[in-house]
TISEKE-465052 format. One record per residue: residue number from 1; residue in one letter; x, y, z of N, C-alpha, C in turn. Coordinates in steps of 0.2 Angstrom, whole numbers. Layout:
// residues N
<kolmi num="NUM" residuo="A" n_X="X" n_Y="Y" n_Z="Z" ca_X="X" ca_Y="Y" ca_Z="Z" c_X="X" c_Y="Y" c_Z="Z"/>
...
***
This chain:
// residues 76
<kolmi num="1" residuo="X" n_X="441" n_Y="771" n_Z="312" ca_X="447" ca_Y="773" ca_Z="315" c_X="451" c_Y="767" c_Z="317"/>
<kolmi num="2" residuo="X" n_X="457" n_Y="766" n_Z="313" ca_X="459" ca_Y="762" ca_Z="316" c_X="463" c_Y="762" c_Z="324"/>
<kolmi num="3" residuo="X" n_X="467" n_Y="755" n_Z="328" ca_X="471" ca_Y="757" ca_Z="334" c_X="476" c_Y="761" c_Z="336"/>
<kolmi num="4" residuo="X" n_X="480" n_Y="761" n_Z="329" ca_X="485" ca_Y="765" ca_Z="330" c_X="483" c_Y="772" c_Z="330"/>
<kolmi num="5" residuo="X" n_X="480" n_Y="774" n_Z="325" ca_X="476" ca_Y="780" ca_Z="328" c_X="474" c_Y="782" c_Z="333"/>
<kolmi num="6" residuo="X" n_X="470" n_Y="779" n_Z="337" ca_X="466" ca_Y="781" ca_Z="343" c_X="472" c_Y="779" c_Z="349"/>
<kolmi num="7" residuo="X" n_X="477" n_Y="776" n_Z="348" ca_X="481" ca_Y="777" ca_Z="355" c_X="487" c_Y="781" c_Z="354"/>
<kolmi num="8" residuo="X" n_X="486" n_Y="785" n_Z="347" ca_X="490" ca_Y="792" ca_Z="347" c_X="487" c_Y="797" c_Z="349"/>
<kolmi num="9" residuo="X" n_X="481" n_Y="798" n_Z="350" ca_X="476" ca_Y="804" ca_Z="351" c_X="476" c_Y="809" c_Z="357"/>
<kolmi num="10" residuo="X" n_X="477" n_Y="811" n_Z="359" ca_X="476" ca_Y="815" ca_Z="366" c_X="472" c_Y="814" c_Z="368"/>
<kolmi num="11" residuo="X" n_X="474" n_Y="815" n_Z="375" ca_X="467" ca_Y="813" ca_Z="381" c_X="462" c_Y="817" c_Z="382"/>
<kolmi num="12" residuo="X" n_X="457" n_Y="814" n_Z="382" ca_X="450" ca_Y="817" ca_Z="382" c_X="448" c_Y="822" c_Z="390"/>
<kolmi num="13" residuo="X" n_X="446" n_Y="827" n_Z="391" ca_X="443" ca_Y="831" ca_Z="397" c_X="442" c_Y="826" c_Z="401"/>
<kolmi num="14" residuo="X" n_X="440" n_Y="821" n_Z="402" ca_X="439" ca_Y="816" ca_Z="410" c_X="444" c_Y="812" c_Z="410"/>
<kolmi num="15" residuo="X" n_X="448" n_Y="812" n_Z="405" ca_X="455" ca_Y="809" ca_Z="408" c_X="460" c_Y="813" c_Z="411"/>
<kolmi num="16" residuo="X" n_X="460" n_Y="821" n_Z="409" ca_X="463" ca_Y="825" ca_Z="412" c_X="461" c_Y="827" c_Z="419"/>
<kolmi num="17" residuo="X" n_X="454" n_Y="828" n_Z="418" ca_X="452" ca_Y="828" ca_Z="425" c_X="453" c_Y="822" c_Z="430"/>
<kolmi num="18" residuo="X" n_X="455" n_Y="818" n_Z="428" ca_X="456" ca_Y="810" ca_Z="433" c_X="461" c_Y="814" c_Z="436"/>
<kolmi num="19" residuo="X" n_X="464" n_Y="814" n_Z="431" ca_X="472" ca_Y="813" ca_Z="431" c_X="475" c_Y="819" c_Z="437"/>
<kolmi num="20" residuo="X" n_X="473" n_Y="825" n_Z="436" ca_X="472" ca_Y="830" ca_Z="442" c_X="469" c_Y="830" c_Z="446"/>
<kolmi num="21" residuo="X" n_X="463" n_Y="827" n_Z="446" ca_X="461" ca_Y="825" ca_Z="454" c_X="464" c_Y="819" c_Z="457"/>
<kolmi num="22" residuo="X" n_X="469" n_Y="816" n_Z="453" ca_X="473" ca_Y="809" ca_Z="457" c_X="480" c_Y="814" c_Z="460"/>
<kolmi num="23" residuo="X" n_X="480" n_Y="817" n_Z="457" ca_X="487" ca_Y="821" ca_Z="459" c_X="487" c_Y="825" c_Z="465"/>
<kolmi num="24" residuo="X" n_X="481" n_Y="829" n_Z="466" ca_X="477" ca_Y="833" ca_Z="469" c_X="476" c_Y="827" c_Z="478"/>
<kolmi num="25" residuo="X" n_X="473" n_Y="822" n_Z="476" ca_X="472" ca_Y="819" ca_Z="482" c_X="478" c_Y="817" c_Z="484"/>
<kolmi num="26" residuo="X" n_X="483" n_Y="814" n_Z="480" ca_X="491" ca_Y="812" ca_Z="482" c_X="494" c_Y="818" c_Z="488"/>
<kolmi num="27" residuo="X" n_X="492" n_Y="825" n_Z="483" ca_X="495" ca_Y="828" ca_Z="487" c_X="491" c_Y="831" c_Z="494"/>
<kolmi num="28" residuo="X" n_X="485" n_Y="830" n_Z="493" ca_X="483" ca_Y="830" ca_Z="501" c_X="486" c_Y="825" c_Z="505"/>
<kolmi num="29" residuo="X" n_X="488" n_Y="820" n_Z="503" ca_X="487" ca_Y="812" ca_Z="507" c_X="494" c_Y="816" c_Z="513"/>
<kolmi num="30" residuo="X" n_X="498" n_Y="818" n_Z="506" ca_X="506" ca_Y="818" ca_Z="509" c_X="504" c_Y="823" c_Z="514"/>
<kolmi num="31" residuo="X" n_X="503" n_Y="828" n_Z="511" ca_X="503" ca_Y="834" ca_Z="516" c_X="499" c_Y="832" c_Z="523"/>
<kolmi num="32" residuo="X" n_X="494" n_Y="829" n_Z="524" ca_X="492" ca_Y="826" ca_Z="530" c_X="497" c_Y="821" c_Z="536"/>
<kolmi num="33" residuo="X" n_X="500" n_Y="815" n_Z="530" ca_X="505" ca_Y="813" ca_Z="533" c_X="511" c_Y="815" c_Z="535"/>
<kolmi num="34" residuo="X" n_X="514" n_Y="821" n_Z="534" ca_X="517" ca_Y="825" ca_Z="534" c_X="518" c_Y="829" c_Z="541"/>
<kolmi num="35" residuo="X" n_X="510" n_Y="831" n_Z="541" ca_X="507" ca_Y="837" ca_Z="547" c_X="509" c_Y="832" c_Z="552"/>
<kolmi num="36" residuo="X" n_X="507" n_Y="826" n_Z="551" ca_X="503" ca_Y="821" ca_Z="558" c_X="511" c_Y="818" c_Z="558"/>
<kolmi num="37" residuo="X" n_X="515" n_Y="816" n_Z="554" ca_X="520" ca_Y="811" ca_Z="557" c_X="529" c_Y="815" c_Z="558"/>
<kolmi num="38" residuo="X" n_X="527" n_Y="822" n_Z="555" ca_X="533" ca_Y="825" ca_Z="559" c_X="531" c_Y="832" c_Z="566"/>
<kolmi num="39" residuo="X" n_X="524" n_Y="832" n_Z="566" ca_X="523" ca_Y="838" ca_Z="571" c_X="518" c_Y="836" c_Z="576"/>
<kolmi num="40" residuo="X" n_X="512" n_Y="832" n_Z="574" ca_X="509" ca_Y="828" ca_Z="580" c_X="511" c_Y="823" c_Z="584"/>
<kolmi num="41" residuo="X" n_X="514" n_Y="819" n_Z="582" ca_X="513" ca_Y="812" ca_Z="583" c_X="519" c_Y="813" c_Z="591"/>
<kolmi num="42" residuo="X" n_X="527" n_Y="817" n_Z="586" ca_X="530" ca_Y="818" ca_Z="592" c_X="528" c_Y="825" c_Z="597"/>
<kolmi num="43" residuo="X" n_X="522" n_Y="830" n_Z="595" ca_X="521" ca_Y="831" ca_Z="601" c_X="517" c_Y="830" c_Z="605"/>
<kolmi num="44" residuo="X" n_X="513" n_Y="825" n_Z="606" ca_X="510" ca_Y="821" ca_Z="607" c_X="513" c_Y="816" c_Z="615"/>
<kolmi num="45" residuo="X" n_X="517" n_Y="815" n_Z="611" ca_X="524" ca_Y="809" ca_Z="615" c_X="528" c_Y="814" c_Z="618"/>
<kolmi num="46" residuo="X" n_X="529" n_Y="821" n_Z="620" ca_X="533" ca_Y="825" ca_Z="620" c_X="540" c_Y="825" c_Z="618"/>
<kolmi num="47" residuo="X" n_X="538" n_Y="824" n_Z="614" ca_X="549" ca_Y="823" ca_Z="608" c_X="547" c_Y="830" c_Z="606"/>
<kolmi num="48" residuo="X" n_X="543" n_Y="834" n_Z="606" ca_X="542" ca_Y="839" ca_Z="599" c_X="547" c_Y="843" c_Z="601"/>
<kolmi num="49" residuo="X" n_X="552" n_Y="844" n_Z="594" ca_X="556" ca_Y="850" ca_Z="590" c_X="554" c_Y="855" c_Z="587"/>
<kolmi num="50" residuo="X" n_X="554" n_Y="862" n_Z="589" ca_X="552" ca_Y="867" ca_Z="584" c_X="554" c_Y="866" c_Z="579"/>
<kolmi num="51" residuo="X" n_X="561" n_Y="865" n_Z="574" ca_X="562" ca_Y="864" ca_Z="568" c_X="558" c_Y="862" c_Z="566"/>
<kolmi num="52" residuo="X" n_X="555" n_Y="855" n_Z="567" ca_X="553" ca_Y="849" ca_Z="563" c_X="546" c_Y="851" c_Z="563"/>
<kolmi num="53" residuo="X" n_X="542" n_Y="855" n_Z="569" ca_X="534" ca_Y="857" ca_Z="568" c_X="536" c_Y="862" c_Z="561"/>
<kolmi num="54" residuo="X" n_X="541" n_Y="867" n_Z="562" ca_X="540" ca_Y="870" ca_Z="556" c_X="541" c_Y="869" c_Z="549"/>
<kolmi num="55" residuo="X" n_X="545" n_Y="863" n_Z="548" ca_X="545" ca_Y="858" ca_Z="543" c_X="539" c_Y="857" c_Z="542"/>
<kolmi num="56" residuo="X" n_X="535" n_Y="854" n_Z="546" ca_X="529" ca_Y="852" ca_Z="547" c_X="523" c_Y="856" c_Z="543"/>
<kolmi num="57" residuo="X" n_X="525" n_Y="860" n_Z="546" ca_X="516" ca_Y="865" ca_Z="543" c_X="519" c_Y="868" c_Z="538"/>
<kolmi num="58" residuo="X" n_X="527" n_Y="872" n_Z="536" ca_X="525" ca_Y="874" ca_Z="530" c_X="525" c_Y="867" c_Z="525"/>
<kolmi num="59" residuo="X" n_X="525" n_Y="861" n_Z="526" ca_X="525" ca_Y="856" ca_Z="520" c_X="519" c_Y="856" c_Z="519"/>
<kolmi num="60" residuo="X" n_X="516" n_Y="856" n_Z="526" ca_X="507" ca_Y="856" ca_Z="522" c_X="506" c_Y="862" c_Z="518"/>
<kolmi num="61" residuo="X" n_X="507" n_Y="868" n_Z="522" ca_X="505" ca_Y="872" ca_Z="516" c_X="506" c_Y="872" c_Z="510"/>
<kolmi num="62" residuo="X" n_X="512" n_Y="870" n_Z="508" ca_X="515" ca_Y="869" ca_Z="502" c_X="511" c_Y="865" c_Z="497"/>
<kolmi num="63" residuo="X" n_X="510" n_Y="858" n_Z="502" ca_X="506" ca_Y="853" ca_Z="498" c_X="498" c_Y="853" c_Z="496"/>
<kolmi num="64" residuo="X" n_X="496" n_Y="856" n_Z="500" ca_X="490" ca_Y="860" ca_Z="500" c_X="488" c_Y="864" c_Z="495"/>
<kolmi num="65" residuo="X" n_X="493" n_Y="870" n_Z="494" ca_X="493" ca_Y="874" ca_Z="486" c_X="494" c_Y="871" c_Z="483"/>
<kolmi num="66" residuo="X" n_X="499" n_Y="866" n_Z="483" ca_X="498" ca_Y="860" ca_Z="475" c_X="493" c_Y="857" c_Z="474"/>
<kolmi num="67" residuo="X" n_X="488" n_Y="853" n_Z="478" ca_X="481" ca_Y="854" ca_Z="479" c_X="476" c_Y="856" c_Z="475"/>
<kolmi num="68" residuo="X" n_X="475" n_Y="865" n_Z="479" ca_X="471" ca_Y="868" ca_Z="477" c_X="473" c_Y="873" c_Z="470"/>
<kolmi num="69" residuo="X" n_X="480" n_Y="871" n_Z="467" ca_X="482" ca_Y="875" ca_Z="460" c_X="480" c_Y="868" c_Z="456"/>
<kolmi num="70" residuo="X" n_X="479" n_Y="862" n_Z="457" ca_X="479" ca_Y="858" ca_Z="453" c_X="472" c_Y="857" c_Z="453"/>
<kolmi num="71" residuo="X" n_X="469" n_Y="857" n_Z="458" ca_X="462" ca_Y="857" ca_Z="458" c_X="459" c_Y="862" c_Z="452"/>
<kolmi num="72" residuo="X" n_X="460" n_Y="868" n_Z="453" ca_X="458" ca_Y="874" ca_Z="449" c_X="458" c_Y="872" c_Z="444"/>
<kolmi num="73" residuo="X" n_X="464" n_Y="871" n_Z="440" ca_X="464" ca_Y="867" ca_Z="434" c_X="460" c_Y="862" c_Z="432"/>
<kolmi num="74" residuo="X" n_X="454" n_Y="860" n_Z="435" ca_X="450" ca_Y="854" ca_Z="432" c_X="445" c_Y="859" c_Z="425"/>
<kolmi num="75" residuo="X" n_X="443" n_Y="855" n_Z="423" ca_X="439" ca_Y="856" ca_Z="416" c_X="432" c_Y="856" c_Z="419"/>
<kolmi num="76" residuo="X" n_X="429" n_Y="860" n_Z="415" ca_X="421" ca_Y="860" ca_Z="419" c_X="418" c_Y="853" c_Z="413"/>
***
């Protein structure tokens, strides 16, 4: 097999799974920073906004089903 070959190829199962388990953690990373830097931190310090908690928690949810709909997708 030559090179040009093999870097036309399609990615193999463990690259796709990297690949959505990288995506997967990004999107927890966010979603946590998210939760903590628009809804804990200021209520915490008592600045808290009801808007911005609600910004707050549905982002994580959001990001969280990106998550767990990417997760799902891993290959066995």
């Amino acid at each position: 097999m030559s090179d040009s070959a093999a870097s036309t190829s399609p990615k193999g199962k463990a690259a796709r799974n990297e690949a959505r388990k990288a995506i997967a953690t990004t999107a927890n990373a966010l979603s946590i920073t998210l939760l903590v830097t628009l809804w804990l931190q200021p209520m915490l310090s008592g600045r808290a906004g009801s808007f911005t908690g609600f910004v707050a928690i549905a982002g994580f949810i959001a990001l969280q089903g990106v998550a767990h709909y990417v997760l799902n997708r891993v290959e066995d």
